[in-house]
C-alpha positions, 0 to 999 in steps of 0.5 A: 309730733310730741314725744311721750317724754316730752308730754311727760316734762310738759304735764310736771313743769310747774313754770310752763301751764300754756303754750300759745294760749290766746289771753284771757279777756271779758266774756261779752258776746259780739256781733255784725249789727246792733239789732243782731246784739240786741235780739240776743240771736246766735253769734254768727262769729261762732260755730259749735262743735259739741256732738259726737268726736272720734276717740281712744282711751289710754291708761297713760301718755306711753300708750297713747296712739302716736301720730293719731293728729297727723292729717293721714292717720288712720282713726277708724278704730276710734269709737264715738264719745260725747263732747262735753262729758267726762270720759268716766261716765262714758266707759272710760277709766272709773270715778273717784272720789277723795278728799283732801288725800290725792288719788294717788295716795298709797299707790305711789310716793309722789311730791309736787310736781312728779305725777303717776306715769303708769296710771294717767288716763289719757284720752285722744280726740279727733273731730273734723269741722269747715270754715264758714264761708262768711269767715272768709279773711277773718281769722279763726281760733278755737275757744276751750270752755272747760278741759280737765285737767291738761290737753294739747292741741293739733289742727291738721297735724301742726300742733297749736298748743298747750293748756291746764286750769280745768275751769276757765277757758282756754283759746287759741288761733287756728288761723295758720293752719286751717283749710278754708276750703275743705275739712279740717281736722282737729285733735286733742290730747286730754290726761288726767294728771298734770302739775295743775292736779296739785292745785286741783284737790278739790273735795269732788270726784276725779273725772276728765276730758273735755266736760264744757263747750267746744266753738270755732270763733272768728274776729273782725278786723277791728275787734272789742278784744275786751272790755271793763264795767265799772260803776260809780255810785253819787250824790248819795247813791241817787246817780252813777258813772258808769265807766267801761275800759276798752281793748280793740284790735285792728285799726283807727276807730271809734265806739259809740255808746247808748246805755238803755234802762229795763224799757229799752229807753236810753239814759246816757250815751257817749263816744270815745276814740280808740287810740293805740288799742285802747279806750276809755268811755264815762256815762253819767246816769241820774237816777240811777236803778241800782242793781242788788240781790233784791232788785237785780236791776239791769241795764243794756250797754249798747255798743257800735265800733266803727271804722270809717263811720261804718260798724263793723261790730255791736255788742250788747253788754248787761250792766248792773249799777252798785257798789260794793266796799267796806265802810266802817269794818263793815261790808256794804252793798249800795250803802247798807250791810249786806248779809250773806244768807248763801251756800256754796255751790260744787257744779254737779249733775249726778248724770253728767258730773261737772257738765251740768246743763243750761236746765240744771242751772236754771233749776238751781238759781230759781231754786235758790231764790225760791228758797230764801237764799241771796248769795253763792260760792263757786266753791271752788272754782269758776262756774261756766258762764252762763251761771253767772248770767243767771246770778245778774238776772235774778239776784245772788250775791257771788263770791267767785273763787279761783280754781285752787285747791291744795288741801293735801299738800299741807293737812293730813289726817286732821294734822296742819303742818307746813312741809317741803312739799306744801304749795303755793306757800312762797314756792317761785316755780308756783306763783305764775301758775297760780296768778294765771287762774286767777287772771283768767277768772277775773277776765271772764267774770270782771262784768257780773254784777252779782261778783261781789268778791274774788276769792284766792282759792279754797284750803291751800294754807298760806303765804307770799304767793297767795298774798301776790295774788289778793294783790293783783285782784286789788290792783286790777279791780277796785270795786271788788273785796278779796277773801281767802279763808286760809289765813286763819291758818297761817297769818304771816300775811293776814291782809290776803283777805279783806275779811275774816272767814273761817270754816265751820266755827262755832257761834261761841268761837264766833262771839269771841272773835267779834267781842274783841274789836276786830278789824275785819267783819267775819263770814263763815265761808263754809258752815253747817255742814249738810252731809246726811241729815244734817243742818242742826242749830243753824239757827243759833248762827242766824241770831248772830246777825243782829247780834253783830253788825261785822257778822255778816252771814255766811254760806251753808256746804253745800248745795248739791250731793255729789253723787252719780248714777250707777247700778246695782247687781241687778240692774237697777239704777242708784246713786253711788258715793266714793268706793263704789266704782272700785275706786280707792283710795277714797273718802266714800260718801263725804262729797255727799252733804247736799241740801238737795241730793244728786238728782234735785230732788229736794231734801228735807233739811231745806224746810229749815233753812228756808226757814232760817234764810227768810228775810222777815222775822214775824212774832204773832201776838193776839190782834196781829204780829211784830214784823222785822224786815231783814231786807235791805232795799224792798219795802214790805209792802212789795209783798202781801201778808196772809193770816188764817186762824185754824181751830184743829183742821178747820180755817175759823178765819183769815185774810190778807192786807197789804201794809207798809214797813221800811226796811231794816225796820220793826214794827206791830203790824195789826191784822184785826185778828179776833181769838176766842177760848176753844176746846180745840187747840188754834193756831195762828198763822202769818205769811208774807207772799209774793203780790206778784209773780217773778222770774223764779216763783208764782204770785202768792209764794211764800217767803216767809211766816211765823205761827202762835199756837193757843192751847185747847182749854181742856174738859173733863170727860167721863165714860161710863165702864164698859164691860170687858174681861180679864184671862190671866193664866200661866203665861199669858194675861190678856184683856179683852172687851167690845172690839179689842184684845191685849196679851201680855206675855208673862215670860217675855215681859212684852205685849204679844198680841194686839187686836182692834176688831179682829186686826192684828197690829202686833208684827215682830215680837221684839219690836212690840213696844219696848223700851228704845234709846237707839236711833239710825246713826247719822252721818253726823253721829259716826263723825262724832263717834256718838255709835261707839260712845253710845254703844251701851243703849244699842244693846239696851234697846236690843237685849233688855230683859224684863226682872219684874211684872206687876198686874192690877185688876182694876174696876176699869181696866187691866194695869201691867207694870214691867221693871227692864234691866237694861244691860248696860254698865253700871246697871240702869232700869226703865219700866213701863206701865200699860193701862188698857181700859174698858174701851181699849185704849192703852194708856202707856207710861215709860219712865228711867231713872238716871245712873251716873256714867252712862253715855247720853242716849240718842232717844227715849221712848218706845219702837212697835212694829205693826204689818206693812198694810198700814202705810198712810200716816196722818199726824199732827205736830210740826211738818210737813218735812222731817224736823228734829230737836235742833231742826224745827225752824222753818217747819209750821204746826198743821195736820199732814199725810204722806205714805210711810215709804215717803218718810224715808229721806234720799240721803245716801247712806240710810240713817236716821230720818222721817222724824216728826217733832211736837205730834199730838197724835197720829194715826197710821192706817190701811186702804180700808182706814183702819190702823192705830191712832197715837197721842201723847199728853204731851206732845211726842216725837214720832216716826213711822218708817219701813223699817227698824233703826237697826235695819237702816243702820246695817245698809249701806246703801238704799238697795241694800235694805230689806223688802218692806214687810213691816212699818216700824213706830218710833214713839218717843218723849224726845230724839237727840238733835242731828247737829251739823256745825261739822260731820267730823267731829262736833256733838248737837248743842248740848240742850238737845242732847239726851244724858242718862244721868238724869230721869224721864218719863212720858206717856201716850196713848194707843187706841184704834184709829176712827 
């Protein structure tokens, strides 16, 4: 039995991170014969013990039940807890979320490696399992998938050992203490802080237990412990060695070799003898079918260890032939630059947390394929296996990053600063710590050809001790680059990475790095920072890659919005962000900066960047297109091309063809399309689809497209005037005519009424058609103050008042000019001229004159509120996602229809959202089809939502908004880009900002909808 004092020393001992802990090896699978290997059936050497566990909860080690591991202890009062699952999404402790500052932060002063005492969540486990029979002599051991973040272990009451690194597995012979006969019983002991929690601040939530597989698993006598695939590229990179290193326990033996190709035919074999534990076996293989993202060309390595002739295990091992090196300052996968169009990937499940399910990583790799993407971070620790397995099949790129993270060791608040208590830094108590992850990754991961990387870790600043680890990555694997972005940071020892990676620079910092002969190709480990609606002027870092051939891409934070299901009040289930579990201190909702939210569904800001990541730039021209082929290995005519011509919302022509381009090439692709002059407005469209179904997406999916659009040729059309009447009394002036009437309010300086055959369209008398520059706040825009700097323009769009009305009775119609004072300081005007003419139709035109001093605007343009009843929206612009100034990349020119409420984006805190870009017209409708229809005489910026900008931007979260009981019409000449270089700072690029020093002016038309 261990004392709590003892624990206590254990969990700050920065020297001792595992006692009897089995070495780290390959993660291969093994078994009896070779037909069992090759049919990928369950290991009959492991045994899982997932399910229902016995279990106490204790708020420290002091109290937690003493002697619960010995064989007699009485655990009836335990209750049941699922392993794997994180305790705090069982009734246990609460999720909490920080950043860079540690859980502990404002609760106690704590330096490494001291953790708290009074408060550190421990968690007792006990299951009980018998040995397989058939195990009967073999020894048997117990392997750890994932634990978080230190745990002990008894079996039978003999403590076995100890163990920390939340991500990598932990393993241990149970062999001297087992019952081979009976029940055996098993505890473990989980606590939430340990000397690893300083090395564990990752920006994720705080949660513990035992969150992956739990499995029994016996050896043979003569056991492959472990195993090492290198490959070898030659001759031009036509033929390979494939080279596999050999660790075997037990006695004299030999393993025979068969490499078999995709159609199960045999390419090369070999035998070698194992001598003193150790072998080594090379194949030759001519011809050789590389393995890349493009093509994830697999081989099977067939393996027999004989002892006497006879085998006594067979092992099939995936082996993906490449090379990946530096050639010329340039990194290169079979020869050719690699780009990493990647993201970076947090594990997550808004159910589970980090216990995310074999489903949920099948989703997310073919998502990933689905959508453009080659390449992925572990940000920012090893994943569970099983993901890398789903990277080799269907082809991502992987940097596979150690499980290290101090951030709050060395920045505060912004501030670098190098402290005493800054670590690893050169500090020795923390150097074996730190190689041990790395090892332990490496070990596992070593046979995945998607690894094209290690990483040292995530934000953990610099110096010795993480150069030593770069260093034990290169002399343990030379088919493999080291990267660790922290250097950026501290350059004392600058060769810790291979390459230079930042995070969220901007493209000019970029440009001045590559401009001054670099010696190292630069990535953006992290860049366009997803939070909320986000991912603006991504598409200014894709021009960087032809630019530069040492830019080489970079990957997007990040993949999914870490947030987890809860309730409200009432019951009803949402998805909570930091603080809403009581937890503090906390940094809210910043680990929410999905491209996909919590529960995969998909965000709009993936329309984008598909668009971006596609692998074929198309221009149209007028018989065809000019085609670039960004791939580096596929031929484009792996794909087919499909091209259609509308003419409004009608397809006038199309076609598909089948055509050869190289790749890494350009070239005029003639299509045989015929344009003709119309008086509707054409666009053309070319599509590069998948010829053929994959293992993630149908025959006929499209990866990428472009569109050339041809105006309408515009005709004069002259109506004669109907009849219509014009009242203008004290207060009011109206004009009504054959199934219309508009009300102006004289006092108000507003519209007060407006009907289409006897429909009132006019709901909330401050929101009919004033004058708005006011949006929703985004993530983004708190981040850069943008609502305190711009506060002028929310009062503007809330109290400006009118100070003159003009009416002109026309021959045609009614004309009503009214001048706003806007209330802002200095004093700036809009004014807004309506012309309804004899057939009802509103011609409005807006216009500002520019005042110097202002702050820019976040749009400009015109809010209406109109009854809920019209929830259809029909438009025709850019779509069929949200796209805004800086985000219309990936999106195409069509006519959609979706619902209102549909254009509320999931984004966790509301905001801005459902922007459409370059809207021709739209109309917004009832059940019945009526509703109004806007257009503009240029094309606008519009939006149709639920609610006003003022209502998204006082609720915190979705439940906190209002019932719906209005559709609310944002009609503008144009909204500010949403940015996204970061959320904490960086403004949209200025083209696509809005200053009020200068003037605007638009005009559309509202009329009914036909």
């Amino acid at each position: 039995m261990k004392t709590s004092q003892d624990i206590q020393a254990l969990l700050t001992n920065p020297e001792i991170f595992e006692i009897n802990r089995l070495k780290a090896h390959s993660d291969h699978r093994y078994y009896q014969t070779l037909e069992e290997a090759m049919n990928k059936s369950e290991m009959s050497w492991r045994q899982c013990l997932n399910g229902e566990w016995l279990f106490k909860y204790s708020e420290n080690v002091a109290t937690r039940p003493e002697g619960f591991e010995a064989l007699e202890a009485d655990c009836s009062d335990f209750e049941k807890i699922l392993v794997p699952g994180h305790i705090q999404l069982q009734g246990y402790d609460k999720p909490h979320y920080v950043n860079t500052q540690y859980a502990w932060d404002g609760h106690e002063e704590l330096k490494p490696p001291y953790i708290p005492v009074k408060y550190n969540p421990t968690a007792s486990y006990v299951t009980y399992f018998e040995v397989p029979a058939e195990w009967n002599g073999q020894k048997v051991c117990i392997s750890f998938q994932g634990v978080e973040t230190a745990f002990n272990v008894w079996c039978n009451g003999e403590y076995v050992g100890y163990s920390e690194d939340s991500f990598t597995p932990s393993e241990f012979d149970l062999t001297e203490y087992i019952n081979r006969e009976g029940q055996n019983k098993l505890a473990v002991q989980v606590y939430k802080w340990s000397t690893g929690s300083w090395l564990e601040d990752q920006d994720f939530w705080r949660l513990s237990g035992i969150f992956r597989d739990v499995y029994l698993f016996t050896t043979p006598t003569t056991h492959i412990e472990d195993l090492f695939v290198k490959t070898h590229l030659k001759n031009n990179y036509q033929d390979a060695t494939v080279e596999v290193e050999f660790n075997v326990t037990g006695e004299e033996s030999t393993i025979v070799a068969n490499l078999v190709d995709a159609q199960g035919r045999r390419v090369s074999a070999g035998t070698c003898d194992v001598i003193d534990g150790t072998a080594t076996l090379s194949l030759e293989v001519e011809h050789a079918n590389l393995w890349s993202a493009e093509y994830p060309y697999l081989y099977e390595l067939q393996l027999e260890l004989k002892v006497n002739g006879e085998v006594v295990e067979a092992v099939c091992q995936r082996v993906g032939i490449r090379e990946f090196k530096m050639i010329d300052k340039v990194m290169c996968i079979n020869g050719k630059r690699i780009v990493f169009r990647g993201v970076n990937r947090h594990e997550f499940s808004a159910t589970y947390g980090r216990s995310v399910t074999k489903e949920e990583m099948e989703w997310d790799v073919k998502f990933l394929k689905e959508h453009n993407f080659n390449s992925v971070r572990t940000s920012h620790y090893p994943n569970a296996s099983y993901f890398y397995e789903l990277c080799d099949e269907y082809g991502l790129y992987m940097i596979d990053e150690t499980n290290l993270e101090t951030h709050g060791t060395w920045q505060r608040m912004g501030a670098v600063e190098e402290k005493d208590v800054t670590i690893p830094n050169g500090r020795p108590e923390f150097l074996e710590i730190i190689l041990d992850r790395a090892k332990s990754m490496l070990e596992r991961d070593k046979n995945h050809p998607s690894i094209v990387i290690w990483s040292c870790g995530n934000e953990s600043y610099g110096g010795e001790n993480l150069y030593k680890m770069s260093q034990y990555f290169r002399d343990r694997d030379n088919t493999r680059l080291v990267h660790y972005e922290g250097v950026f940071w501290d350059r004392r020892f600058n060769d810790t990475s291979d390459m230079e990676s930042r995070m969220y620079a901007k493209v000019p910092e970029i440009r001045e790095f590559l401009d001054n002969n670099p010696e190292k190709p630069f990535i953006l480990c992290e860049y366009t920072h997803a939070m909320g609606n986000s991912n603006g002027g991504m598409d200014r870092y894709i021009e960087l890659e032809d630019e530069y051939e040492m830019y080489q891409g970079g990957f997007i934070w990040d993949y999914i919005d870490q947030a987890l299901w809860s309730k409200d009040r009432y019951g009803n289930p949402y998805l909570a962000f930091g603080g809403d579990f009581g937890d503090q201190p906390t940094d809210y909702n910043f680990c929410v900066n999905g491209i996909i939210y919590a529960n995969r569904e998909v965000s709009p800001k993936i329309q984008a960047i598909k668009g971006a990541y596609q692998p074929f730039a198309i221009e149209v021209k007028d018989t065809g297109a000019d085609i670039y082929n960004k791939h580096c290995f596929t031929d484009l005519s792996e794909y087919v091309i499909k091209w259609q011509v509308e003419e409004g919302d009608q397809v006038i022509a199309s076609g598909e063809t089948v055509e050869k381009l190289a790749p890494l090439s350009k070239a005029f692709i003639d299509l045989g399309i015929n344009l003709t002059s119309s008086s509707l407005e054409q666009v053309v469209t070319v599509s590069v689809c998948l010829k053929e179904g994959t293992a993630y997406a149908e025959a006929g999916h499209e990866i990428a497209f472009g569109q050339r659009v041809i105006e309408a040729v515009k005709e004069e059309v002259k109506r004669e005037v109907k009849e219509f009447n014009i009242a203008e009394g004290d207060v009011n002036v109206g004009i009504n005519g054959d199934g219309f009437e508009v009300i102006f309010a004289k006092n108000l300086g507003r519209i007060v009424s407006l009907k289409y055959d006897g429909v009132e369209y006019i709901h909330q008398p401050n929101l009919s058609l004033m004058p708005s520059f006011w949006r929703a706040s985004t993530d983004n825009d708190r981040g850069n103050q943008a609502p305190v700097r711009m506060a002028q323009w929310k009062l503007a769009s809330l109290y400006a008042f009118h100070e003159n009305m003009e009416i002109n009775r026309r021959v045609d119609g009614l004309e009503v000019i009214f001048t706003y004072n806007l209330n802002t300081m200095p004093v700036s005007h809009a004014a807004v001229k309506y012309f309804i003419n004899s057939y009802g139709q509103i011609h409005i035109t807006m216009s500002y004159n520019g005042v110097e001093g202002l702050p820019n605007m976040f749009k400009f343009g015109m809010d209406l509120a109109i009854p809920a009843d019209f929830d259809t929206l029909t438009w025709r612009g850019f779509g069929p996602d949200e796209t805004y100034a800086d985000r219309e990349f990936g999106a195409r020119l069509g006519t959609f229809t979706n619902k209102v409420v549909d254009n509320v984006a999931g984004y966790v805190i509301p905001q801005a959202c459902g922007n459409h870009t370059g809207v021709r017209f739209a109309t917004v409708t009832n059940e019945e089809g009526k509703g109004l229809r806007i257009s503009g005489e240029t094309p606008l910026s519009f939006s149709a939502l639920p609610y006003s900008a003022h209502e998204l931007e006082a609720a915190y979260h979705h439940y906190e908004l209002p019932p719906v009981h209005k559709t609310v019409l944002s009609i503008n000449l144009k909204e500010m880009g949403v940015g996204g270089d970061d959320s904490w700072g960086a403004r949209p690029e200025e083209c696509f900002e809005i200053p009020a020093n200068q003037n605007y002016e638009f005009s559309f038309v509202i009329e009914a909808a036909k």
